[in-house]
C-alpha positions as CSV (number, residue, x, y, z in Angstrom):
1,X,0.0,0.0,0.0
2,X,2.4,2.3,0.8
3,X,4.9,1.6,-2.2
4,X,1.7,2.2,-4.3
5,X,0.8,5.3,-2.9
6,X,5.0,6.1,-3.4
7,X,4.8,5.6,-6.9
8,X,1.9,7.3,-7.6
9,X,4.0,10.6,-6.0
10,X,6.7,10.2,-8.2
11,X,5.0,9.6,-11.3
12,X,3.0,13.3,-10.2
13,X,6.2,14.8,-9.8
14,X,7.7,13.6,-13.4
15,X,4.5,14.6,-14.8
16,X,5.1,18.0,-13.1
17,X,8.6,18.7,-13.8
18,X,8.2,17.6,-17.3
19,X,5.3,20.2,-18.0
20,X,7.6,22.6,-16.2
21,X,10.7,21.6,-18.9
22,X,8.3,22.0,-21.4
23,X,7.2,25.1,-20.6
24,X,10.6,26.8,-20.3
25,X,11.4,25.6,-23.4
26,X,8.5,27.2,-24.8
27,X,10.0,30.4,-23.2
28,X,13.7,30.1,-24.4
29,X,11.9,29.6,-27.7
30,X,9.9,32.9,-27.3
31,X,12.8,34.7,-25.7
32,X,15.3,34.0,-28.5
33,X,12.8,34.8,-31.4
34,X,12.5,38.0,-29.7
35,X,15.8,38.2,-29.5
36,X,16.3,37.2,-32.9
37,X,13.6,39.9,-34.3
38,X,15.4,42.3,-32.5
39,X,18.6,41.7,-33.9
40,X,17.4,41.1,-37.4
41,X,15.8,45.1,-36.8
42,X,19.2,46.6,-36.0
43,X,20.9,45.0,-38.8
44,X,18.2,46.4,-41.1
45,X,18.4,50.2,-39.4
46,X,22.1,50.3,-39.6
């Protein structure tokens, strides 16, 4: 019973922390797009 209820945590947990990976990789993506924009802007100006 109680190993059950152990590996029912766990499994939550990897659930959790993959969403989590997932989502900051969804932010780097976003960030460095920005970035990216940004960059491709200045080269343009100059």
């Amino acid at each position: 019973m109680r190993n059950m209820k152990f590996e029912r945590y766990s499994n939550l947990r990897i659930k959790f922390i993959k969403v989590k990976f997932r989502m900051l990789n969804k932010l780097k993506i976003k960030e460095s797009d920005l970035f990216d924009s940004i960059f491709v802007g200045f080269k343009k100006s100059n």
